[in-house]
C-alpha positions in Angstrom: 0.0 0.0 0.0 2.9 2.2 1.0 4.7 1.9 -2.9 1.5 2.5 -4.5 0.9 6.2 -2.6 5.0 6.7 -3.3 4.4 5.7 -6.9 1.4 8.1 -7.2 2.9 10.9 -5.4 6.0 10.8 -8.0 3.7 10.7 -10.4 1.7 13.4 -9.6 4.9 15.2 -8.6 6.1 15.3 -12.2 2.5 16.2 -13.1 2.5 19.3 -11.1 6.4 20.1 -13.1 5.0 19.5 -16.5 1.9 21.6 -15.6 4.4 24.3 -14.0 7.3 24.4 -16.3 5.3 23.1 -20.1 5.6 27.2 -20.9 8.9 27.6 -20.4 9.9 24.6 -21.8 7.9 24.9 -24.6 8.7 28.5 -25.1 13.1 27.4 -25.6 12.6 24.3 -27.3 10.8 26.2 -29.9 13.1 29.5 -29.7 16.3 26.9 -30.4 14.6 24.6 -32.5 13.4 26.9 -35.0 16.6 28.8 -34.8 18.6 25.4 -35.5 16.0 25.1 -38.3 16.5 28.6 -39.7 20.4 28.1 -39.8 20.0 24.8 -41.4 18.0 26.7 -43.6 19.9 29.8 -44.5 23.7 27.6 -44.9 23.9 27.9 -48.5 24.1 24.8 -50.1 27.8 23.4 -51.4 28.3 20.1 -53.9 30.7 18.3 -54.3 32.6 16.3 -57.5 35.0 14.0 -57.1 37.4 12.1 -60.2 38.6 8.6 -59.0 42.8 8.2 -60.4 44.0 4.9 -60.4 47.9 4.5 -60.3 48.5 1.9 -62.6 51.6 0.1 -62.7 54.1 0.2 -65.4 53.0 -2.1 -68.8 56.2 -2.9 -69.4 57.8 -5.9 -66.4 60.8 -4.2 -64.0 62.8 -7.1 -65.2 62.7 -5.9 -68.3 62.7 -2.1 -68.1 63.9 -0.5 -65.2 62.3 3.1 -64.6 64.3 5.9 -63.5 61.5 7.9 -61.5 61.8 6.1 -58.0 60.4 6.8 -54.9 56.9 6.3 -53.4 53.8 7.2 -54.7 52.5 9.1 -52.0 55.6 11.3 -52.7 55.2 11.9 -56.1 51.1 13.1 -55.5 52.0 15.2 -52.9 54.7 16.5 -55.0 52.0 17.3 -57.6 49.6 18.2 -55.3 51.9 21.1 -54.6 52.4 21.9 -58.0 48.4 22.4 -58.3 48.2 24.2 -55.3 50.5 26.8 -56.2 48.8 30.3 -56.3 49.4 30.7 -59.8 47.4 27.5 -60.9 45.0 28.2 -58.4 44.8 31.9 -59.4 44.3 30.7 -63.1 41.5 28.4 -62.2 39.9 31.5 -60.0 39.9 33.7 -62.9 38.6 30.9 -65.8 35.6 29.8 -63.9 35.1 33.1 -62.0 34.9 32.0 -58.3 34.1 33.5 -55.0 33.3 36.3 -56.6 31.3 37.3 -53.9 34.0 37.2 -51.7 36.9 39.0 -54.4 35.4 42.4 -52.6 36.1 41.8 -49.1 39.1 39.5 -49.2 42.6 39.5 -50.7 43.8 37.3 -53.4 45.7 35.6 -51.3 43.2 34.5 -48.5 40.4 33.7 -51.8 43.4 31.2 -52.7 43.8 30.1 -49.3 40.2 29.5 -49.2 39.8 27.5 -52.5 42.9 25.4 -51.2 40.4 24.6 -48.3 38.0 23.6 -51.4 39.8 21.2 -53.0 39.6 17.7 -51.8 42.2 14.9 -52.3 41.8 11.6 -50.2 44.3 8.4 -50.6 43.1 5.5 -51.3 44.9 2.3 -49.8 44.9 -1.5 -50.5 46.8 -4.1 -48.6 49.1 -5.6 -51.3 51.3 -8.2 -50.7 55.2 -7.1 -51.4 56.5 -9.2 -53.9 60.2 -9.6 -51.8 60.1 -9.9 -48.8 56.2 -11.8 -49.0 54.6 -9.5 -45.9 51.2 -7.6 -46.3 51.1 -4.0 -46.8 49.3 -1.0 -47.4 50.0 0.7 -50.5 48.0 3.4 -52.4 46.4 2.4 -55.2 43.9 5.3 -56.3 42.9 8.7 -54.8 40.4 11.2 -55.0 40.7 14.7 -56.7 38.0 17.2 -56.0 36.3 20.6 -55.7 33.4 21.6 -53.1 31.0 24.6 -54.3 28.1 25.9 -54.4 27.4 25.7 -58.3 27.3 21.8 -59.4 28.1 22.6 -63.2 31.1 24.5 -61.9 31.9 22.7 -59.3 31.9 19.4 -61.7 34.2 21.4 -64.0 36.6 22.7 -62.0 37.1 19.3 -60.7 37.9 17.9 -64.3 40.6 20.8 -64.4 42.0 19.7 -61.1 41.6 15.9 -62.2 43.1 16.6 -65.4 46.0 19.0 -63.9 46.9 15.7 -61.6 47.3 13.5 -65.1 49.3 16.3 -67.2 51.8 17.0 -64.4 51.9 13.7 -63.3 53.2 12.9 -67.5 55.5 16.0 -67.6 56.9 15.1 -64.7 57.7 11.6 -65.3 59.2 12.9 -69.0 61.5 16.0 -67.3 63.0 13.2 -64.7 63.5 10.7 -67.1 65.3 13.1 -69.9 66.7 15.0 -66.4 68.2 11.4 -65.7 69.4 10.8 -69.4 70.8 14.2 -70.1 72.8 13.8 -66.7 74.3 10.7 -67.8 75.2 12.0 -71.1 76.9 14.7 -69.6 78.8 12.3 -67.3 79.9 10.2 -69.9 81.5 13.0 -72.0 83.5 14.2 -68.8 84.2 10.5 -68.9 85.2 10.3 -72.3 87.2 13.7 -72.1 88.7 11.9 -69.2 89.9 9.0 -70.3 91.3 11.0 -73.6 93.6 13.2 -71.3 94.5 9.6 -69.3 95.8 8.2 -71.9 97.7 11.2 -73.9 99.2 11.5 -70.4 99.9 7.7 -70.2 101.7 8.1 -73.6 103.2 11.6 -72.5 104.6 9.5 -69.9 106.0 6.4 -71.6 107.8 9.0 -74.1 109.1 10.5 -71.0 110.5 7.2 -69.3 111.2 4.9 -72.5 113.2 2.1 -70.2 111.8 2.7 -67.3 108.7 1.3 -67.5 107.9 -2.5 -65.9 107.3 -3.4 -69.1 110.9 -2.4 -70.5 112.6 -3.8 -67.3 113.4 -6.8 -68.9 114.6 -5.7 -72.2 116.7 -3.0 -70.0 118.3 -5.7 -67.3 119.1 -8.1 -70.9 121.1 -4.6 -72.2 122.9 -4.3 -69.0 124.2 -8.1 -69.7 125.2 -7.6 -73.5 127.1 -3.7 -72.5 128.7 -5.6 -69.8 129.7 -8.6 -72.0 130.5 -5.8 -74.7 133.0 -4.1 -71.9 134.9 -7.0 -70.6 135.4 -8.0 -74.4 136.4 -4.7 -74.7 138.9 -4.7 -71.8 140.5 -8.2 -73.2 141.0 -6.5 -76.7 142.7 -2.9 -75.1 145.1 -5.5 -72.8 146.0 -7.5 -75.8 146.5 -4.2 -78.4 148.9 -2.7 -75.4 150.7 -5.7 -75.1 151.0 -5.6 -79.1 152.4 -2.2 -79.0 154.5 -2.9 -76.5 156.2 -5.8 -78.1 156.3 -3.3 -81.6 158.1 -0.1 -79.5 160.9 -2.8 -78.5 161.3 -4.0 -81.7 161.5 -0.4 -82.8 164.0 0.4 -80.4 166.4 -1.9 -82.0 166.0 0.0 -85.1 167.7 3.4 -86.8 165.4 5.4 -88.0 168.1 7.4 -89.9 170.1 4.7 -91.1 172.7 6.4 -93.4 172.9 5.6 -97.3 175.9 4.1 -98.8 177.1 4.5 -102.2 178.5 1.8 -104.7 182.0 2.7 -103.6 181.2 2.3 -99.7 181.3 6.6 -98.6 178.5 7.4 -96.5 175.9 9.9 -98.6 174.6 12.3 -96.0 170.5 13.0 -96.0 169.0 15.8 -97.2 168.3 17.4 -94.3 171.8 16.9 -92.9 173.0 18.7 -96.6 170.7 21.6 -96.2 171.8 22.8 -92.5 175.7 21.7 -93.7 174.9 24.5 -96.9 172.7 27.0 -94.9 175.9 27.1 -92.3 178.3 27.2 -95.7 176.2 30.1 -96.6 176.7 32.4 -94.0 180.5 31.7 -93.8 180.4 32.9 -97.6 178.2 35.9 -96.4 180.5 36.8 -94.0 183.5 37.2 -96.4 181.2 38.0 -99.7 178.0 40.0 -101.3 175.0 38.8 -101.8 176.0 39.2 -105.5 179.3 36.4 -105.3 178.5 33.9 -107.9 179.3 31.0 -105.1 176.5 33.1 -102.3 174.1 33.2 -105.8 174.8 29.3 -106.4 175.0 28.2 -103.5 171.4 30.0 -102.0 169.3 28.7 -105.0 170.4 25.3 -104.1 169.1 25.4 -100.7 166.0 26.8 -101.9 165.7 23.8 -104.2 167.0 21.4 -101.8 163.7 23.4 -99.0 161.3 22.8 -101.8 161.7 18.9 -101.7 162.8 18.1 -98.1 160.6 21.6 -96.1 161.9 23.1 -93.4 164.1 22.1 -91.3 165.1 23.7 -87.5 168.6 24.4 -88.0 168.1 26.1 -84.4 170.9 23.9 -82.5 173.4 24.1 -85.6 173.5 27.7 -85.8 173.7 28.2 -81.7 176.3 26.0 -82.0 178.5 27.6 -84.7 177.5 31.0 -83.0 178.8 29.5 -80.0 182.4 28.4 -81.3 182.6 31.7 -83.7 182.2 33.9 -80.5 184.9 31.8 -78.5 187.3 32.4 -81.7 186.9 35.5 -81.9 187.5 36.0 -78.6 190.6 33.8 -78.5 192.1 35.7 -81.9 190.9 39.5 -80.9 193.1 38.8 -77.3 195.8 37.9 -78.8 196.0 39.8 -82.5 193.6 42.7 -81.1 189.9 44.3 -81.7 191.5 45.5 -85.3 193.0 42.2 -87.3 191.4 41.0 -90.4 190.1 38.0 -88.8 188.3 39.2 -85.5 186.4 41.8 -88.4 185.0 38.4 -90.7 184.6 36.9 -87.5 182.4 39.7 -86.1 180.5 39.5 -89.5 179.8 36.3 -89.8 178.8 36.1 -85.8 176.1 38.9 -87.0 175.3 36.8 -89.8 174.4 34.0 -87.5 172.5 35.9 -85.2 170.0 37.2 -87.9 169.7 33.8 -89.5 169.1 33.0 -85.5 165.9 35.2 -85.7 164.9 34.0 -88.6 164.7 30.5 -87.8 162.6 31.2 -84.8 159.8 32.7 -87.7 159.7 29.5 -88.8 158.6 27.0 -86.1 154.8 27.3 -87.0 156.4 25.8 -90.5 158.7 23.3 -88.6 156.0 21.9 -86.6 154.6 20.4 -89.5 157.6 18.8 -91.3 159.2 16.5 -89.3 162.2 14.4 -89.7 160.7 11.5 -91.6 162.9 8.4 -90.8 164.3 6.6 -94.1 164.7 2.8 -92.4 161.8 0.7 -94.3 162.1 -1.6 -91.4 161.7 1.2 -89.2 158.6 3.0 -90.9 157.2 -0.5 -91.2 156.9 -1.0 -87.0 156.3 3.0 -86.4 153.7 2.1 -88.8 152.4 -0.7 -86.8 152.4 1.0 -83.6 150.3 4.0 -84.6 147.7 1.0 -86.0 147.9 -0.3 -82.6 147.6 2.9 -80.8 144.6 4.2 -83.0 142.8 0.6 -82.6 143.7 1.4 -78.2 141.8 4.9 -78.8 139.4 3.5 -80.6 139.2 1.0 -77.9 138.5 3.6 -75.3 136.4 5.6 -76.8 133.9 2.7 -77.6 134.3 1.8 -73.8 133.7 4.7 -72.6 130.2 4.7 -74.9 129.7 1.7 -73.2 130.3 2.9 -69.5 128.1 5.8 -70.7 125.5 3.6 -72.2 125.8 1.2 -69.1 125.0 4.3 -67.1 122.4 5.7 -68.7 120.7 1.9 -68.0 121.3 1.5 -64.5 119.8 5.2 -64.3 117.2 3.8 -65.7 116.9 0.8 -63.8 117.0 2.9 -60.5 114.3 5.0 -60.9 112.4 2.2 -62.3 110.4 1.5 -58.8 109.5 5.4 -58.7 108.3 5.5 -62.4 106.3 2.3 -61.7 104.5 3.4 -58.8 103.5 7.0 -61.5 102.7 4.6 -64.0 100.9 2.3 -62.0 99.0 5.2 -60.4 98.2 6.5 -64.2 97.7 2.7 -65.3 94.4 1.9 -62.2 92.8 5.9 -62.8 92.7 5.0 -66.4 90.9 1.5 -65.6 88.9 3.3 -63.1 87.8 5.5 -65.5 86.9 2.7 -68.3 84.6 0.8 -65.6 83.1 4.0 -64.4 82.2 4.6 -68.3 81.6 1.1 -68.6 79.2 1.5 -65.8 77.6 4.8 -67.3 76.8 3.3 -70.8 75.2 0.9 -69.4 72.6 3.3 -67.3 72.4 5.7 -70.2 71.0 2.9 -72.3 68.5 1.7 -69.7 68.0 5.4 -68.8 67.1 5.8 -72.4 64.6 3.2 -72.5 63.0 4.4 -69.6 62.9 7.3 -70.8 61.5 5.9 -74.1 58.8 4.0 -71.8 58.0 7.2 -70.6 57.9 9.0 -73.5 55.5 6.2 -75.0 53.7 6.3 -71.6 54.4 2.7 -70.9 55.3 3.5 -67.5 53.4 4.3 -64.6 50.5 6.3 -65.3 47.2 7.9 -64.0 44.1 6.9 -65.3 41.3 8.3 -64.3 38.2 5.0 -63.9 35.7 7.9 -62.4 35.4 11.1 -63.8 33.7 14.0 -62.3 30.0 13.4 -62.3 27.2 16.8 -62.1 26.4 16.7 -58.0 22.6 16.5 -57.4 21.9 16.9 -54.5 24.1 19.5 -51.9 27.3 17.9 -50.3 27.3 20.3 -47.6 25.4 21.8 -45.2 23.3 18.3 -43.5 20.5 20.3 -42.8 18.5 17.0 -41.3 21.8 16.3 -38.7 21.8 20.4 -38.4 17.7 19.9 -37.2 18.1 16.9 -35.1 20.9 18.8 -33.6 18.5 21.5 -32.7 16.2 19.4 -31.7 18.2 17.5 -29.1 19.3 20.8 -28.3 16.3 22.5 -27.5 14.6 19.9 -26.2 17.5 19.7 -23.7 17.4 23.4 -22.9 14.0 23.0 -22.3 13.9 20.4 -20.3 17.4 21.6 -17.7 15.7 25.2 -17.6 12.0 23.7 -16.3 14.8 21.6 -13.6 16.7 25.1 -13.2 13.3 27.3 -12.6 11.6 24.2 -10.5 14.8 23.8 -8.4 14.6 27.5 -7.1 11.1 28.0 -6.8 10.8 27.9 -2.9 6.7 27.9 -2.8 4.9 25.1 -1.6 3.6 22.4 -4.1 1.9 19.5 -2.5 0.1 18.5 1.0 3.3 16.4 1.7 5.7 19.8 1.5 3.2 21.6 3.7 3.2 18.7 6.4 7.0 18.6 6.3 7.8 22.6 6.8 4.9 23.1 9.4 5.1 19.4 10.9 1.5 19.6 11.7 -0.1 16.3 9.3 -2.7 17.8 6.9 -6.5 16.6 7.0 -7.8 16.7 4.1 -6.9 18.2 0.3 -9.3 20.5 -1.5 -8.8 19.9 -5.5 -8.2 22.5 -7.8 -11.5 23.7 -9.4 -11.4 24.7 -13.3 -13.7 27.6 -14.4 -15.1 27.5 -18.1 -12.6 29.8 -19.2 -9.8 28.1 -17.8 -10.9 25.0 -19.6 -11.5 26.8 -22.8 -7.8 28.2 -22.5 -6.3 24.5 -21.6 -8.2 23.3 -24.4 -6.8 26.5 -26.8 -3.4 25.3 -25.5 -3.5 21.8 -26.2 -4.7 22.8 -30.1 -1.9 25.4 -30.3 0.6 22.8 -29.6 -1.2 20.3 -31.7 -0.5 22.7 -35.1 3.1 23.3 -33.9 3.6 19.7 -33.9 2.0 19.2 -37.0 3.9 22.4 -38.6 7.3 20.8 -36.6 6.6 17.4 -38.8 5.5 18.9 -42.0 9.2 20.7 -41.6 10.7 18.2 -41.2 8.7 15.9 -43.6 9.6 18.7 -46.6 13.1 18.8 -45.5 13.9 15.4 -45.4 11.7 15.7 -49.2 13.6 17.9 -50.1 17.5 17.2 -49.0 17.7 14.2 -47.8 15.7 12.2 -50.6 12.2 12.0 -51.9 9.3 10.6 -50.5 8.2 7.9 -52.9 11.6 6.7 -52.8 11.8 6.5 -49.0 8.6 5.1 -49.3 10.1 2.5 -52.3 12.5 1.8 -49.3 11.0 0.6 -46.9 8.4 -1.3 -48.9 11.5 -3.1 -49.8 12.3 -3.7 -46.5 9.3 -4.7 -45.4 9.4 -6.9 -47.9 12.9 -8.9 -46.7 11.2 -8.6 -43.3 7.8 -11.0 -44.7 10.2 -13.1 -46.9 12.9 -14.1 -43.4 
């Protein structure tokens, strides 16, 4: 009995607070409701377009064709993304279609470009793939989105085919400008190459000119020349020992020879040489000087004779002869002026002739440059015969001497070589592995100029990766943006939550007695009896005014919201298609 009076007292309790508070509640649900509903309303309307891209995969296999454009996807569309939202592509799309023109007199250029990059959608979309080395599952991107939000759909769906088709053409140059980037690179490095290689070798050859023998190479050929000079010198040695043993054998032999053996006539007197005749007669000439004039028949006689007798033999240096006579004329005049005195007949021609000799004296001496070249040549056949010999000998020792001194020389000039043979291999060797290193290294870029070209043929041919757009940009019907039916329900649960914690709010501080119970609790006197609450006509009328009022809000609240969801969420007779439909599935489980 005691739960049923509590139940009906709670009851009544929240009677007497809907009956209290149903104004104010009433009067904020509807002030936020139809203000959610007005905004939801008044949002203008914005579509959206979208192109689906699919990244497809070079045609050509990898195994076959390398590409030259590496890297991730995601990379390369953010990459181009950039591109397209640069201000000038942005500001060219702005002024083609003629956007935000509503907004070009209260904003800059820059924040209307800001705002259109806010406009433009692009969303990734990923797959798990399986990676094809190392076998794991991954997520890769496979296709994205490319689109524009606005509030005209034939605009909006063109400026997202611009975007779309921005996306493909970049995506193409692109690709092209890395892979002719990438080829033109190479080229250039193989020509530095190739110029490379060109100097490396004109210095190689610079170099082997340089060092003809000292090479590794010529080491060989220079140690076997060192052999045959030093076999050359020690034969040489052997010949000079035995030619100075020759000569010395010949100089004895000559020693027991005359040169000047005398000549003997048919009666046995000894017939003095020529050159002994012409000092005897140059001598007999000044003793006839001395006592005649140059014009004496003997002085005439006897001078053309030693002129003829110079003309065959030459000059001879009659130096010693005439000192000599000079000598014993001076001590016989002396001798013969003491004792017949400075005046006698004979100390005069003695004087005379002593003068004579002194002048031919001085003229002998002119002729030394002469003598020089005439010598005494020896008569003896058996002595010409081994002075012969020995000069033989003595040329074939100077010859001798000079050919081993080539070879010392020659020998020297090769061991030169052969000591700065470790240096000069060590250069060469150094020249020898920078030239190699440059043949592999061109080697090596041939080869990736030729698969660069191919890829860059691929690319050119578009056989590479590409985009390819499965989706275009379809004409929106229906807005994208504002959803007004979430913006109402919003409002609704709003308002009808304002209502609801302002009645609580309003019914928490109202201090004034509400029930019997209240009364019997603040007075603590129990109360006897309750009188009910007596309606008038009017009052009933008014309740009854009321109740209708609310009855056509409610039925304008639902018309609202019937025409809304009509009109922007989808038509009636296709919700109502629905959920025949469903009904349907629901009789046929």
């Amino acid at each position: 009995m005691t739960n049923t009076t509590n139940e009906t007292i709670d009851v009544r309790y929240i009677k007497g607070i809907a009956r209290r508070r149903i104004k104010s509640f009433i009067l904020v649900f509807l002030l936020l409701f139809i203000v959610g509903a007005v905004v939801a309303l008044a949002l203008p309307s914005k579509y959206k377009s979208e192109a689906t891209i699919l990244i497809e995969n070079q045609l050509i296999p990898a195994e076959y064709v390398q590409s030259t454009i590496t890297g991730f996807v995601e990379q390369r569309i953010q990459i181009i993304t950039q591109q397209v939202m640069s201000s000038t592509k942005l500001q060219e799309i702005i002024d083609r279609f003629n956007l935000y023109e509503d907004l070009r007199e209260r904003y800059t250029s820059s924040e209307i470009i800001e705002k259109m990059r806010e406009d433009v959608i692009l969303n990734m979309i990923s797959a798990e793939v399986r990676d094809t080395q190392t076998g794991r599952a991954t997520e890769a991107t496979i296709a994205f989105n490319v689109g524009y939000e606005g509030k005209n759909p034939g605009i909006v769906q063109r400026v997202a085919n611009v975007l779309a088709s921005l996306y493909m053409e970049l995506n193409l140059k692109n690709r092209e400008q890395r892979a002719t980037t990438t080829t033109t690179f190479l080229q250039r490095e193989l020509d530095e190459l190739g110029v490379r290689i060109e100097e490396l070798q004109g210095a190689i050859s610079d170099f082997k000119q340089a060092h003809i023998g000292e090479l590794p190479e010529n080491i060989i050929v220079t140690l076997q020349s060192i052999n045959r000079l030093n076999q050359q010198l020690e034969s040489n040695a052997l010949r000079i020992g035995q030619l100075k043993e020759r000569r010395i054998l010949l100089e004895g032999q000559l020693a027991n020879v005359d040169p000047m053996r005398p000549l003997v006539n048919e009666e046995g007197e000894v017939v003095m040489n020529p050159q002994d005749q012409l000092k005897a007669m140059r001598l007999q000439l000044l003793s006839l000087k001395s006592q005649f004039s140059g014009k004496h028949p003997d002085v005439i006689r006897l001078t053309k004779e030693i002129k003829k007798l110079e003309a065959e033999t030459g000059p001879t240096d009659d130096r010693t002869e005439l000192a000599q006579r000079l000598e014993e004329l001076t001590t016989e005049m002396a001798r013969i002026k003491g004792e017949k005195g400075a005046g006698h007949p004979d100390v005069v021609k003695l004087s005379k002739e002593i003068e004579s000799l002194e002048e031919a004296l001085e003229r002998s001496k002119t002729r030394l440059a002469t003598l020089a070249v005439f010598e005494e040549k020896p008569d003896n056949p058996a002595y010409i015969n081994i002075s012969t010999q020995i000069a033989a000998t003595n040329s074939e020792i100077q010859s001798a001497l000079e050919e081993a001194r080539a070879i010392r020389q020659k020998l020297d000039e090769y061991q030169g070589l052969l000591a700065n043979a470790p240096t000069v291999e060590k250069e060469y060797s150094t020249l020898l592995r920078d030239l190699e290193s440059a043949r592999q290294k061109y080697a090596e870029m041939t080869s990736k100029l030729m698969e660069a070209r191919v890829a860059q043929g691929m690319e050119e041919s578009q056989s590479g990766e590409r985009f390819i757009i499965i989706d275009p940009p379809q004409l929106p019907e229906k807005p994208h943006k504002p959803n007004r039916i979430a913006i109402a329900l919003i409002s609704f649960v709003l308002a009808f939550g304002a209502g609801i914690g302002l009645a609580a709010v309003r019914e928490a501080v109202d201090t004034s007695v509400k029930s019997a119970q209240e009364l019997s609790t603040l007075t603590g006197v129990p109360v006897l009896s309750e009188i009910m609450r007596m309606e008038s006509p009017q009052e009933k009328r008014r309740k009854w005014t009321r109740r209708f009022f609310y009855l056509v809000i409610l039925c304008a609240i639902i018309a609202v919201g019937i025409f809304l969801f009509n009109q922007y969420v989808m038509p009636l007779e296709v919700f109502w298609a629905k959920v025949q439909r469903y009904l349907l599935k629901l009789q046929l489980m």
